[in-house]
C-alpha positions in Angstrom: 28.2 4.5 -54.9 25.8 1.7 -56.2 27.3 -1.8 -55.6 26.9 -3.5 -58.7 26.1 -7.4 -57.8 26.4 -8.8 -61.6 29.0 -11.7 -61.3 31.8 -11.3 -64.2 31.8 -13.9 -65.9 35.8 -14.3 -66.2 37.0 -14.3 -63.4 34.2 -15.8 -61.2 33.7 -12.5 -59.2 31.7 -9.9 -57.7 32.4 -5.9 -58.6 32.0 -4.1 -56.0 34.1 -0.6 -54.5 35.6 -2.2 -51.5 37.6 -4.8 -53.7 36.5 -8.3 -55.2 36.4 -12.1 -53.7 36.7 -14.6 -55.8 33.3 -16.8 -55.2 35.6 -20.1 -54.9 36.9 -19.0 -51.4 35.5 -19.4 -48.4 32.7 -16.8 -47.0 33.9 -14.7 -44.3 32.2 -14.6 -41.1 28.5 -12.8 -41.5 28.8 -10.2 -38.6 25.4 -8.7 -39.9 22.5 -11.3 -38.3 22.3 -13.2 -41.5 20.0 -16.1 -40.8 22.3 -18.6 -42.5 25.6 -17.8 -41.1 26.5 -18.7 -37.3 26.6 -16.0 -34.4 29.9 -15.8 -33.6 30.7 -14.3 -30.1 33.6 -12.8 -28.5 35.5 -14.6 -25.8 33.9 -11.7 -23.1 30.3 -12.4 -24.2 30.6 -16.0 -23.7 32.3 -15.8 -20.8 29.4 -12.7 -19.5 26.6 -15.2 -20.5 28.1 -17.8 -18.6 28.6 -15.8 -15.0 24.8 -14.5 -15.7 23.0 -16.0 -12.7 19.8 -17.6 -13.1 16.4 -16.9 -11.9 16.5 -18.9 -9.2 20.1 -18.1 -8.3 19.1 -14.6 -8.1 16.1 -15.8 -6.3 18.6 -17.4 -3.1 20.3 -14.0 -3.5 17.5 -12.0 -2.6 16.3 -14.4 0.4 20.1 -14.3 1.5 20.3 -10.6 2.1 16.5 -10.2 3.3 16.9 -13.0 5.7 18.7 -11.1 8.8 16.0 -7.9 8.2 13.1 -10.4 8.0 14.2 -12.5 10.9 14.4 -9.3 13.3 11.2 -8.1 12.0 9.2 -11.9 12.5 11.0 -11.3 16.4 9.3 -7.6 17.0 5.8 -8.7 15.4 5.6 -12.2 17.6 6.3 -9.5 20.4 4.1 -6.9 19.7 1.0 -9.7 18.8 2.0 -11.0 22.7 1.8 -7.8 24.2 -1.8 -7.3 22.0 -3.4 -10.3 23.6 -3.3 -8.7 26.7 -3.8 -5.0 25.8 -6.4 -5.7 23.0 -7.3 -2.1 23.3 -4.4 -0.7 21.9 -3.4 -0.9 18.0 0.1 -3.3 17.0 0.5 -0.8 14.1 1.0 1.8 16.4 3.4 -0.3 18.7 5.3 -1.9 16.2 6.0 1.7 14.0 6.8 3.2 18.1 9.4 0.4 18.2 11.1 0.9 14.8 11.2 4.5 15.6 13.3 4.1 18.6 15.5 1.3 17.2 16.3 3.8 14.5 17.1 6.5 17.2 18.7 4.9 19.9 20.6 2.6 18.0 22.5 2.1 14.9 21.2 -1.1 12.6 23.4 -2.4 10.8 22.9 -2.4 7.0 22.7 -5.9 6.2 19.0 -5.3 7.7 18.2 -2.8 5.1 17.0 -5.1 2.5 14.7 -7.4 4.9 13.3 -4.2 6.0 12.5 -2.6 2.6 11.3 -6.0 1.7 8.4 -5.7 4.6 7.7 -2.2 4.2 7.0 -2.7 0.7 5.9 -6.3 -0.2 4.6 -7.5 2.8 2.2 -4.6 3.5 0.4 -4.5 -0.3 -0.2 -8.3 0.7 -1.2 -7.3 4.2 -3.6 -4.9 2.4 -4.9 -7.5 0.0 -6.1 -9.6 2.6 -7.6 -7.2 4.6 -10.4 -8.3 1.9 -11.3 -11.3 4.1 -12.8 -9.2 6.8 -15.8 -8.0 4.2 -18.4 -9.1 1.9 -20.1 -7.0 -0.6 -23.8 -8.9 0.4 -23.4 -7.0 3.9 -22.4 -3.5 2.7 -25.2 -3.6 0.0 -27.4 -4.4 3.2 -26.8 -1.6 4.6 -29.1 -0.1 1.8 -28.9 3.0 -0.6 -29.2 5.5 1.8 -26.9 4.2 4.0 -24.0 3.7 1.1 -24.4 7.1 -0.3 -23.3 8.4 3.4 -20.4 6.6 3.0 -19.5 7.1 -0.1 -20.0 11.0 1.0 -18.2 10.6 3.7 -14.9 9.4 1.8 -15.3 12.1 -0.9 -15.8 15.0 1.4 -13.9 13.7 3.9 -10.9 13.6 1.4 -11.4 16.8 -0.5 -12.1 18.4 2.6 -8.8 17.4 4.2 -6.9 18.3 0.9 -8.3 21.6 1.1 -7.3 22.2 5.2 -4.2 20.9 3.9 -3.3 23.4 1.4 -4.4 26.2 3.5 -1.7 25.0 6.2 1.2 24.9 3.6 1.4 21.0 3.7 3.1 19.4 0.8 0.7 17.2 -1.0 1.7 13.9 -0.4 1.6 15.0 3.3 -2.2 15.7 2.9 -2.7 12.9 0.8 -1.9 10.6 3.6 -3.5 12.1 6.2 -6.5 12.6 4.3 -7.0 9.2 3.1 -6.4 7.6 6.4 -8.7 9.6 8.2 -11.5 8.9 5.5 -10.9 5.3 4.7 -9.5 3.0 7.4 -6.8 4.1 8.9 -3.4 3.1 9.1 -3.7 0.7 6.2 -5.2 3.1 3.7 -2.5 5.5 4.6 0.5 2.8 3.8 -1.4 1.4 0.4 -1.6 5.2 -1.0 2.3 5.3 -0.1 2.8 2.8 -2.4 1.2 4.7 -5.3 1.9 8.2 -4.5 5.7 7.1 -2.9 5.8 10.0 -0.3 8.8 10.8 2.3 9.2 8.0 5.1 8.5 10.7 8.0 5.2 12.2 5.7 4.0 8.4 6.0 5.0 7.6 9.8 3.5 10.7 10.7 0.2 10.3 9.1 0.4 6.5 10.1 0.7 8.1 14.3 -1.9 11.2 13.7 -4.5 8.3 12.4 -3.7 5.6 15.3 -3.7 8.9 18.0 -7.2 10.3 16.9 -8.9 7.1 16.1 -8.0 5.8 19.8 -9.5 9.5 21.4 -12.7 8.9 19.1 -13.3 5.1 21.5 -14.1 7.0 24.3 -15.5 10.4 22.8 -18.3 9.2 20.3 -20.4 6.7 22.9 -20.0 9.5 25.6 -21.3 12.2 23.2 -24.0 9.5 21.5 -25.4 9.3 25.4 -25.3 12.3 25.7 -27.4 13.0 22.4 -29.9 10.0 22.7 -28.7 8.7 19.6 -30.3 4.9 18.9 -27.7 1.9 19.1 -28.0 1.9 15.0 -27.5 5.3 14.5 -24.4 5.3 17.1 -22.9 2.3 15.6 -22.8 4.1 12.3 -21.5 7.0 13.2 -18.5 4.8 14.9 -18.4 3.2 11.6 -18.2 6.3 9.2 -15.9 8.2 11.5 -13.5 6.2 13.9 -10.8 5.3 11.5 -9.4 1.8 12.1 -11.2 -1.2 12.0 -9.8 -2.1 15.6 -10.9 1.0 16.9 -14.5 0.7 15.3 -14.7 -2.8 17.4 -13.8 -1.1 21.0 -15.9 2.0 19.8 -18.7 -0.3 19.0 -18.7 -2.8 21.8 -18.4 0.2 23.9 -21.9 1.3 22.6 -23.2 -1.8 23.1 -26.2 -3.8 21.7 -26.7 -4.0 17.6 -24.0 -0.5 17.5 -21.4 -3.3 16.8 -22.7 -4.8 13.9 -23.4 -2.1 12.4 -20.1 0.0 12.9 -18.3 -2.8 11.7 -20.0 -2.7 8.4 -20.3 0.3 8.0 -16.2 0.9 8.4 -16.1 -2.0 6.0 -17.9 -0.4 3.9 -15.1 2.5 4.0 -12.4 -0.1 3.1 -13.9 -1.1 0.1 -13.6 2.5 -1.2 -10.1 1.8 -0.8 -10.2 0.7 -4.1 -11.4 2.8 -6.5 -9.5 6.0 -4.6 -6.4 4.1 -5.6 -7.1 3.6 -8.9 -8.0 7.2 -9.0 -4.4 8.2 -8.0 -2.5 5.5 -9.9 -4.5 7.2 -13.0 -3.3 10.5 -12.0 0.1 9.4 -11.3 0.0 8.0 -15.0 -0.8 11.2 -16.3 1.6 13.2 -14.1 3.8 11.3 -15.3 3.6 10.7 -19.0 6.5 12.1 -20.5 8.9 10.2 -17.6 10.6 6.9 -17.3 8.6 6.0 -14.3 5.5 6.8 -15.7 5.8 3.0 -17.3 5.9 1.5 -14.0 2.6 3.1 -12.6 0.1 0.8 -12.9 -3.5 2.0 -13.5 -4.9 -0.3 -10.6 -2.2 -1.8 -8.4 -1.8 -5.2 -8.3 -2.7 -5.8 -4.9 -6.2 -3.9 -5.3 -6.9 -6.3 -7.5 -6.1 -9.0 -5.1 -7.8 -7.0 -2.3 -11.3 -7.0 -3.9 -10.9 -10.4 -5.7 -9.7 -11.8 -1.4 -13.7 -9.7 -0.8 -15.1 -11.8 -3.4 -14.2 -15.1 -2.0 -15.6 -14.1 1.2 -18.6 -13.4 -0.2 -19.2 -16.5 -1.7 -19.4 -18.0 1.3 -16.8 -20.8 0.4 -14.4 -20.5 3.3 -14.8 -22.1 6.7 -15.1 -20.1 9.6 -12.0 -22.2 11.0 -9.9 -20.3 8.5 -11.3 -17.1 8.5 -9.7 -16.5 12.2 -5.8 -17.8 11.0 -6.4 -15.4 7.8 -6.7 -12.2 10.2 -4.0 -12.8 12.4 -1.8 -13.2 9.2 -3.2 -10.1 8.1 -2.1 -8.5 11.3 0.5 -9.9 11.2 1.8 -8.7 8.1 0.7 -5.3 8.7 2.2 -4.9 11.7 5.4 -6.1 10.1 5.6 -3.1 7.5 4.7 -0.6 10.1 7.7 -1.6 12.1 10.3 -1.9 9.0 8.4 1.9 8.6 9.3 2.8 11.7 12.7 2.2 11.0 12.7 4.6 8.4 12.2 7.4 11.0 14.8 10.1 12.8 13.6 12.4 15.1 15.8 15.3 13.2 13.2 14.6 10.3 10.3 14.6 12.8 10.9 18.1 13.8 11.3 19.7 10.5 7.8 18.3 9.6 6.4 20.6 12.7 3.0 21.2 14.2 1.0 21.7 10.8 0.1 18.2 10.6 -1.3 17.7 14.2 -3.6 20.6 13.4 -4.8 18.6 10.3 -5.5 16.0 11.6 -7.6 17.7 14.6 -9.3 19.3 11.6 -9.8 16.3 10.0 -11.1 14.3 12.9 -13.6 17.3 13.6 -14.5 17.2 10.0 -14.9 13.2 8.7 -16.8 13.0 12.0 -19.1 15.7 11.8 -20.0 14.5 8.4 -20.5 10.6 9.5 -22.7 12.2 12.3 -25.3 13.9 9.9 -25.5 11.4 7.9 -26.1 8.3 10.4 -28.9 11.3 12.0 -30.9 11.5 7.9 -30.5 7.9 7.4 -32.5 6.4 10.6 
């Protein structure tokens, strides 16, 4: 029925179907968002509105629950950092996710620690990550020349696809080989955490990519300058073979100053070289993720790049302005370190044995596959390119 808004003139109303209202009386209360009339709330929304807890209240309730989770992770770091100044051989990722593995197993934490650990397994490491852009400048990586770049851009690609493929063949889910595939072809430990936090794979997929990678990049020190003797191969050419096949930046230094003369330069840029491919190959699967993920709630919450890539290669240009002192450089790492090694603990939490052995051998036979493959690859190349 039309509502007829013509006023009649004898009685000073309005017609309408759900009665009249003289206009002399007072307007009732406009519960339809009229601009001119007041918002009138109920008792329980004012008093909701008033017990909501402000940004910074929220803030202090975060730190509050982190704080006994981040306090025991700050106490396993300074240890494992103490224990690396006089082993400086051996990786803190691998003894810090080794010591959150046993924790988990041998004892039961208590849950007030769950939010300080989820905290460093998650924040801590994509900042960890982002500044492992200090330890790189694009003016050294494009010194290495376009020869030398294509090898190592060849040597992510294959090395990836490659590793995918061995993957599938051994019945491996694909997050499993994801992980594996990426740390073995990019740098390591790190690589493998950063494409956790765009692919979000099982804990005990993630530790046990994090392990193969730490395991087979500490054989490679001692294998690749006893086999580079053995073939004659030329301090350059060793050293970027280290570079393009030894898989974290730790282990490229040992491998490299085990070599000897210019090897270590150049394995070190070289494997830097590797990181900065880190990039792009996330951006590649945050894409994909997007596209999986289209018609889903969580596709909105996938970004394109991640954040901290962005801060990664914006941490790479800064270096390579030169702008920093070398005084600050040194403090930068060790925070690095630092905050890497506290993820990789707070991951290592994450792990039970039971899970362990339902994952099974398939992934140790990756990963020998992989090794055999990424290196093989690094070697021809570092062999055309001199």
């Amino acid at each position: 029925m039309r509502l007829d808004p013509t006023p009649d003139p004898r009685h000073g109303q309005f017609r309408g179907p759900a009665g009249t209202r003289d206009t002399n009386d007072p307007a009732p209360a406009d519960v339809t968002g009229s601009a001119n009339a007041p918002r009138v709330q109920s008792p329980a929304a004012v008093a909701a509105s008033a017990a909501k807890p402000s940004p910074r209240s929220r803030s202090l309730s975060e730190l509050a629950e982190c704080w006994p989770g981040l306090a025991l992770t700050a106490v396993v770091v300074a240890f494992v950092l103490l224990i690396c100044r006089w082993l400086p051989t051996v990786s803190p990722l691998l003894i810090a996710i080794v010591i959150g593995a046993v924790m988990a197993n041998v004892v039961t934490l208590p849950p007030r620690l769950k939010p300080g650990l989820q905290f460093s397994s998650k924040r801590l490491l994509r900042v960890g990550v982002a500044l492992l852009g200090m330890q790189l400048t694009f003016s050294d990586i494009l010194g290495l020349g376009p020869a030398a770049i294509t090898v190592v851009v060849m040597i992510v690609a294959l090395g990836i696809g490659g590793t995918m493929l061995m993957g599938r063949m051994l019945g491996l889910s694909w997050t499993q080989r994801l992980l594996i595939a990426c740390g073995f072809s990019i740098c390591g430990a790190a690589a493998a955490a950063a494409v956790d936090g765009v692919v979000d794979a099982e804990d005990e997929e993630l530790v046990t990519a994090i392990a193969l990678v730490v395991v087979f990049g500490t054989i490679l020190i001692g294998v690749i300058p006893l086999l580079s003797h053995v073939m004659g191969l030329s301090d350059e050419t060793a050293g970027m073979w280290a570079g393009g096949a030894v898989h974290e930046v730790a282990q490229v230094v040992a491998t490299g100053g085990a070599l000897g003369g210019a090897a270590l330069t150049v394995a070190v840029i070289v494997k830097l070289a590797r990181v900065v491919l880190l990039a792009p190959v996330l951006a590649v699967l945050g894409w994909r993720a997007r596209r999986r993920d289209r018609d889903r709630a969580s596709a909105r919450t996938v970004p394109l790049v991640p954040l901290f890539v962005v801060a990664f290669l914006l941490c790479a240009a800064v270096r390579t302005t030169g702008i920093l002192p070398a005084g600050v450089l040194g403090p930068i790492k060790l925070a690095q370190t630092a905050l890497l090694t506290a993820a990789m603990f707070a991951l290592g939490t994450g792990v039970h044995i039971a899970a362990l052995r339902r994952v099974g051998p398939r992934p140790l036979v990756l990963a020998t596959l992989s090794t055999v493959w990424v290196s093989s690859i690094a070697l021809v190349g570092a062999v055309l390119t001199q």
